[in-house]
C-alpha positions as a Markdown table, in Angstrom:
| # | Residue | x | y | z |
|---|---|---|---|---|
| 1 | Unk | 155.8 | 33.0 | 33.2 |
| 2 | Unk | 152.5 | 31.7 | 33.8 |
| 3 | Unk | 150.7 | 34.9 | 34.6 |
| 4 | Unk | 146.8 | 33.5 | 34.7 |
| 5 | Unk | 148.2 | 30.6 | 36.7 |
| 6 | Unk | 149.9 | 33.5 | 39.6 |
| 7 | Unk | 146.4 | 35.4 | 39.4 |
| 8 | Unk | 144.2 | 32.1 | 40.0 |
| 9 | Unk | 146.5 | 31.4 | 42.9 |
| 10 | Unk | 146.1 | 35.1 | 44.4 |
| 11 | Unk | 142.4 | 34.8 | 43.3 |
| 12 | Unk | 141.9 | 31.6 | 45.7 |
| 13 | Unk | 144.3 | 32.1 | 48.4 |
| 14 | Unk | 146.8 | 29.6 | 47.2 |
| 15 | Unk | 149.9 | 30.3 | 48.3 |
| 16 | Unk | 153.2 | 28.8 | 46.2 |
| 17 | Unk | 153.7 | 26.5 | 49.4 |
| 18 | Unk | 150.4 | 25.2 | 49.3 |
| 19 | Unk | 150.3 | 24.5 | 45.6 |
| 20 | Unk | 153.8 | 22.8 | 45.8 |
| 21 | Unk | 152.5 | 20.5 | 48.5 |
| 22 | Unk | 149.5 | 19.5 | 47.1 |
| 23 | Unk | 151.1 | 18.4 | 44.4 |
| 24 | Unk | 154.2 | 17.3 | 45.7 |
| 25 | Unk | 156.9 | 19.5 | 44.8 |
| 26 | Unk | 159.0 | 21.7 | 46.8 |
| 27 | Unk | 158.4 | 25.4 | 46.8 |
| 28 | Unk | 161.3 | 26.6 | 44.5 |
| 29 | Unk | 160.7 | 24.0 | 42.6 |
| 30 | Unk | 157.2 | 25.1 | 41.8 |
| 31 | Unk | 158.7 | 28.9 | 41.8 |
| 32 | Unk | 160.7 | 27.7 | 39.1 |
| 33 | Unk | 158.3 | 26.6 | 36.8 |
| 34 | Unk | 155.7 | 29.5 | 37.6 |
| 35 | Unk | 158.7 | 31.7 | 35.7 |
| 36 | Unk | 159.4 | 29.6 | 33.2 |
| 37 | Unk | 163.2 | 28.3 | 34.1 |
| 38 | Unk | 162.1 | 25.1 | 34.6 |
| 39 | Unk | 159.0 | 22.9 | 32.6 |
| 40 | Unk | 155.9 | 21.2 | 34.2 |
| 41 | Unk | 155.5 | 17.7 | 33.4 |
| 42 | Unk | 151.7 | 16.4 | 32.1 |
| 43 | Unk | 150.9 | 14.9 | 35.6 |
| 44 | Unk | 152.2 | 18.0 | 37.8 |
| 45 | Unk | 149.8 | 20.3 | 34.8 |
| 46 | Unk | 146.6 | 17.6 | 35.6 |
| 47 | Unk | 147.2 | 17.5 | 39.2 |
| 48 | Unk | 147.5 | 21.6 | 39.5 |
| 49 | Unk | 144.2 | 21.6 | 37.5 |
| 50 | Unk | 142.6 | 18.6 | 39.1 |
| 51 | Unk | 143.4 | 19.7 | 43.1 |
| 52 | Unk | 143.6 | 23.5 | 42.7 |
| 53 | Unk | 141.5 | 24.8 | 40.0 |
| 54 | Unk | 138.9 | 22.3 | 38.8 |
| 55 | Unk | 136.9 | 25.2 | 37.3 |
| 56 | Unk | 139.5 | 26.6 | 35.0 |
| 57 | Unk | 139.6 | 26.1 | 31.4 |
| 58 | Unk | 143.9 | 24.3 | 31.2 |
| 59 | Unk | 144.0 | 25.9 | 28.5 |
| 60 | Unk | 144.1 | 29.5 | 30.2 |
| 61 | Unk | 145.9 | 28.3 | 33.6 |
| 62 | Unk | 149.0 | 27.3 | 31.4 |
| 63 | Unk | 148.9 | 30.3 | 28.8 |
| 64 | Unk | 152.6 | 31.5 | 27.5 |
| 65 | Unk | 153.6 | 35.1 | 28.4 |
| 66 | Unk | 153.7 | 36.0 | 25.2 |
| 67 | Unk | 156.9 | 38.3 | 26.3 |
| 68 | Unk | 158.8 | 35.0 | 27.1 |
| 69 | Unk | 158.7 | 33.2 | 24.0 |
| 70 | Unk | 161.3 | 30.3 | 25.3 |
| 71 | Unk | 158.9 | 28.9 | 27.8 |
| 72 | Unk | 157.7 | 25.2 | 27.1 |
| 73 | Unk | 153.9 | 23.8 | 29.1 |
| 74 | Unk | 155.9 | 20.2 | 29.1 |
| 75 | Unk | 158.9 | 18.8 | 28.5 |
C-alpha cells in the first residue's frame, strides 16, 4: 500500500476518481494499485507526479509499506 501517496491525495482533495482520470485509468484500477494488488508502470508513476503532485519528492509518494513487503513500484 502506498500510504504517503493516500495522504497526499486526502491532503489536496484528490479524490481516487480524479487521480484515475487525470491519468487515464479507471478507478479500481487505480484502487488496485494504491493497495498493492496490482503495479504502476513508469509513465502512470511520472504522470501521478507530474499532474498531481509536482511538489513531492517520487521518492516519498511511492514509498513501500514496509508491512507489505510483496509490493513492487513497476513492473
Amino acid at each position: 500500500m502506498y500510504r504517503v501517496l493516500k495522504g497526499e491525495m486526502v491532503k489536496n482533495g484528490i479524490t481516487v476518481r480524479e487521480l484515475a482520470l487525470k491519468i487515464g485509468i479507471t478507478e479500481r484500477g487505480l484502487r488496485n494499485k494504491i493497495n498493492g494488488k496490482t503495479s504502476f508502470s513508469w509513465d502512470e508513476v511520472l504522470k501521478i507526479k507530474t499532474e498531481a503532485f509536482p511538489d513531492a519528492l517520487l521518492e516519498e509518494l511511492f514509498q513501500k509499506d514496509e508491512n507489505n513487503k510483496k509490493q513492487t513500484l513497476v513492473r
